[in-house]
C-alpha positions in Angstrom: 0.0 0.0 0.0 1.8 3.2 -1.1 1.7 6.2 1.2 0.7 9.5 -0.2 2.6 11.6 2.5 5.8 9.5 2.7 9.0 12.1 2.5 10.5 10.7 -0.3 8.2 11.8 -2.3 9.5 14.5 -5.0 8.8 17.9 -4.5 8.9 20.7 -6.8 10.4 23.5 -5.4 10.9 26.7 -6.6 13.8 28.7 -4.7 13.3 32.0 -6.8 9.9 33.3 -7.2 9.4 36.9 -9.2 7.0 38.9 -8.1 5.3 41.3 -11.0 3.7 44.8 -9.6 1.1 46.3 -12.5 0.2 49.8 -12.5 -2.5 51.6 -14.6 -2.1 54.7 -15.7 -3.2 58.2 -14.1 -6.7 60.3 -15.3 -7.2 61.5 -18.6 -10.3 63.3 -19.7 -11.4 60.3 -21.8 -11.5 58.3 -18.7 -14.1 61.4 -17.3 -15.5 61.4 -20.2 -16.0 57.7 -21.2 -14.4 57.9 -24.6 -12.7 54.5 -26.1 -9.1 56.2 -26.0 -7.6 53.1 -27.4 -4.1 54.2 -29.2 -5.1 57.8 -29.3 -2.4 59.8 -27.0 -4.2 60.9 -24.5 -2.6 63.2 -21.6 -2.7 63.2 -18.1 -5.5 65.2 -16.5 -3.9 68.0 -13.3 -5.4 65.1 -11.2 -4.1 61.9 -13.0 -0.7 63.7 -12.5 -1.2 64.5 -8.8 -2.7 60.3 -8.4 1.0 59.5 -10.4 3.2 61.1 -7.3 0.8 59.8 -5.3 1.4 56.1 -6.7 5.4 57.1 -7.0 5.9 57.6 -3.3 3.9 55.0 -2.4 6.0 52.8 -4.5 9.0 54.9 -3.7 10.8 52.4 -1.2 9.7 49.3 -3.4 12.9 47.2 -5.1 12.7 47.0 -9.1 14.6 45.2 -11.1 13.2 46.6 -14.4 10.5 48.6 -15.7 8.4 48.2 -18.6 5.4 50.7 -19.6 3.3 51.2 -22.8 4.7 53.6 -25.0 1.6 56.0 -24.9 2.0 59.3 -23.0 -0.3 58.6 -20.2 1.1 55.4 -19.0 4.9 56.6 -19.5 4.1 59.7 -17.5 3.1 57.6 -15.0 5.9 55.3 -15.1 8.2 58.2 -15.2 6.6 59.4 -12.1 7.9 56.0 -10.4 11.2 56.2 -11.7 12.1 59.5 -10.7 12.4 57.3 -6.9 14.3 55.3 -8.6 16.9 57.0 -10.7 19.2 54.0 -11.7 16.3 52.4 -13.9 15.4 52.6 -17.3 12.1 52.5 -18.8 11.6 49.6 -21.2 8.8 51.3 -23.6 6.9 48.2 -25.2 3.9 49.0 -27.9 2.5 45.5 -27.1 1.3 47.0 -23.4 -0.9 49.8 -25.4 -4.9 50.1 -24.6 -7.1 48.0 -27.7 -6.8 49.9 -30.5 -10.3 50.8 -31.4 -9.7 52.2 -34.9 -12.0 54.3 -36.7 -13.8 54.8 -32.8 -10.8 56.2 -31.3 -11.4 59.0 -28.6 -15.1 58.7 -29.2 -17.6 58.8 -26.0 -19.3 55.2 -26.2 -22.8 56.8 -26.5 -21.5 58.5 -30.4 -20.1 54.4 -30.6 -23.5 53.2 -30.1 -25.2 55.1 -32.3 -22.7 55.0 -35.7 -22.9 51.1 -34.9 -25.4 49.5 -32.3 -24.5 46.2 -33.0 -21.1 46.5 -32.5 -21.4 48.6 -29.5 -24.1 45.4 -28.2 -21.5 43.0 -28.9 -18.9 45.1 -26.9 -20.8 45.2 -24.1 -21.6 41.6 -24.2 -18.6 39.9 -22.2 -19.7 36.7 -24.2 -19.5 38.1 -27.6 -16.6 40.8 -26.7 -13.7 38.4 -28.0 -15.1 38.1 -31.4 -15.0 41.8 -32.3 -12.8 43.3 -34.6 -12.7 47.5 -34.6 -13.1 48.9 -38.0 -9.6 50.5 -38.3 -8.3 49.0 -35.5 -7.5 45.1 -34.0 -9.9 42.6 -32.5 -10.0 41.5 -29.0 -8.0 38.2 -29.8 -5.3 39.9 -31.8 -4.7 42.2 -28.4 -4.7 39.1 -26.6 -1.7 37.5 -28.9 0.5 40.7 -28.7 -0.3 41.2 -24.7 0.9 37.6 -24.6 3.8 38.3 -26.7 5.2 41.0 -24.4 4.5 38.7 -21.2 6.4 36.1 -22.5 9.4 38.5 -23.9 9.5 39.7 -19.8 9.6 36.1 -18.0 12.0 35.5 -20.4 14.4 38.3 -20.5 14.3 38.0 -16.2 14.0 34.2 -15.7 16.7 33.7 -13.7 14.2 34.5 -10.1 14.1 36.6 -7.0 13.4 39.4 -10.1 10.8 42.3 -9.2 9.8 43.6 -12.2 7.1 46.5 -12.4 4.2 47.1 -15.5 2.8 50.5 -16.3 -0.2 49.7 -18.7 -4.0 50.4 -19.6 -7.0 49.0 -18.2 -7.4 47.2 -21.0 -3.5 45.5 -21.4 -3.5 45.1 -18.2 -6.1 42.8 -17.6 -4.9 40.6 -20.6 -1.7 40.4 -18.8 -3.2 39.0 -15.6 -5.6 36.9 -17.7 -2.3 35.3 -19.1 -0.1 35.1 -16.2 -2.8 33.5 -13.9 -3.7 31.0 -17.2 -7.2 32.3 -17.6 -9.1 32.6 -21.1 -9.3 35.4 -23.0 -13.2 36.3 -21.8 -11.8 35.9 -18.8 -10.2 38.9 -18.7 -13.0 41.3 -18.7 -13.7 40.0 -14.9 -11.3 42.3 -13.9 -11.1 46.5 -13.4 -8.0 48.4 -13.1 -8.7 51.8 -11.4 -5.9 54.8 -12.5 -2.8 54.0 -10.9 -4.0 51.0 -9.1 -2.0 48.4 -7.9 -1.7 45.0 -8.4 0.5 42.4 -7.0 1.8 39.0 -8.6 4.3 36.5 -6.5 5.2 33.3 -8.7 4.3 30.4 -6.8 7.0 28.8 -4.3 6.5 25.5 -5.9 5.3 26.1 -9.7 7.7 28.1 -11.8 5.6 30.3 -14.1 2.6 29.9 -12.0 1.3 33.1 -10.1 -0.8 33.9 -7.0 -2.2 37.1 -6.8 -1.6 38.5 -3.4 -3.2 42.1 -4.2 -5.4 43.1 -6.7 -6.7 47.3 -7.5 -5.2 48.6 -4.9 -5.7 52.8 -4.7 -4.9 53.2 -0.5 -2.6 55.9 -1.8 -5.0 58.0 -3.0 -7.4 58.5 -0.7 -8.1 61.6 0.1 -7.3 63.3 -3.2 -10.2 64.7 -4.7 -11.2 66.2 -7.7 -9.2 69.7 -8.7 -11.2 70.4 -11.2 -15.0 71.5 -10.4 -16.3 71.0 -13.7 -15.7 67.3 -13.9 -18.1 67.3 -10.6 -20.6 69.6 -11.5 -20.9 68.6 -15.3 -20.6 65.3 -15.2 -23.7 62.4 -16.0 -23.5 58.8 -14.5 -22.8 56.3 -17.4 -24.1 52.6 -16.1 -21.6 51.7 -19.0 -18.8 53.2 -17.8 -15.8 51.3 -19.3 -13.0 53.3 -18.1 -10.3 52.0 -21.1 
């Protein structure tokens, strides 16, 4: 009779575990004004700028071993933000961590979306139909999901040699395909998850499955609390919209 706890039993262990921080980026006016920013440029709002110190000192006594950010402005101002604590990094820019690329509806509010095409715009906000769009102009859902992928497997394998912290500046969007991927979840998966601006969200590789990962905090905005709007008209002006996307 074989015994299922006896000590010679193998064990997997891993002696290095990474640990992967993500960080979306700060306020833009299309996040206050529910626009599909996708690629467009978008800048930092006065207050997406105060919420990237605030996310920078919080982060300021953290230990990276490399950065990597999406090349658009608002995520790299953020990730610049960091940086500036720690002065002997780099930024690695990578395009595959941009938003979705929504094409011809680029830095549109989702109502005018709706109305040039309500059956895209139904299928969008379907989570079960969602992965089978394609953006006129722009990608579909599963060709962000191959480059996301891409760039997740360039980082564990440019740092796979352990004990490696390694921080991500990205979009709502990337960044839930990138912890769709590294927690082996399917691409509809994703969608599960919201990234507020400059949240933070902590991955640890599992002690005893290399290129497995536990999540050990997830949207975390503690540093900002307290910070409120600095702009009056974003209060005053602003509608509720149930559909709020936030990409």
């Amino acid at each position: 009779m074989s015994d299922h706890n006896s000590t010679n039993t193998p064990r997997i262990f891993n002696p290095s575990p990474r640990t992967i921080i993500m960080v979306r980026h700060g306020e833009t006016e299309g996040n206050l004004d529910d626009k599909s920013q996708g690629h467009f440029d978008a800048q930092l709002t006065e207050r997406g700028r105060i919420q990237a110190e605030a996310v920078a000192e919080r982060l300021s006594d953290t230990q990276f071993d490399a950065v990597y950010s999406s090349d658009l402005q608002r995520a790299l101002d953020t990730a610049k933000a960091i940086v500036a604590h720690h002065p002997e990094l780099q930024i690695h820019t990578r395009s595959q961590l941009r938003e979705y690329h929504f094409g011809d509806y680029e830095d549109k509010d989702w109502d005018s979306v709706g109305d040039a095409d309500a059956d895209l715009y139904k299928r969008w906000k379907n989570l079960n139909t969602r992965a089978s769009i394609k953006f006129p102009g722009g990608e579909s859902m599963l060709d962000a999901w191959e480059r996301v992928g891409r760039v997740v497997e360039e980082i564990l394998t440019t740092h796979h040699k352990g004990n490696e912290s390694l921080l991500v500046v990205g979009h709502g969007g990337s960044l839930q395909a990138v912890l769709a991927r590294l927690m082996n979840l399917r691409i509809t998966d994703q969608w599960s998850f919201v990234f507020n601006n400059t949240s933070v969200t902590v991955l640890h590789e599992h002690l005893y499955t290399p290129n497995g990962w536990r999540m050990i905090q997830f949207n975390d905005t503690s540093h900002l609390n307290g910070i409120g709007f600095t702009d009056n008209r974003h209060v005053t002006a602003r509608k509720p919209h149930h559909h709020r996307l936030h990409l």
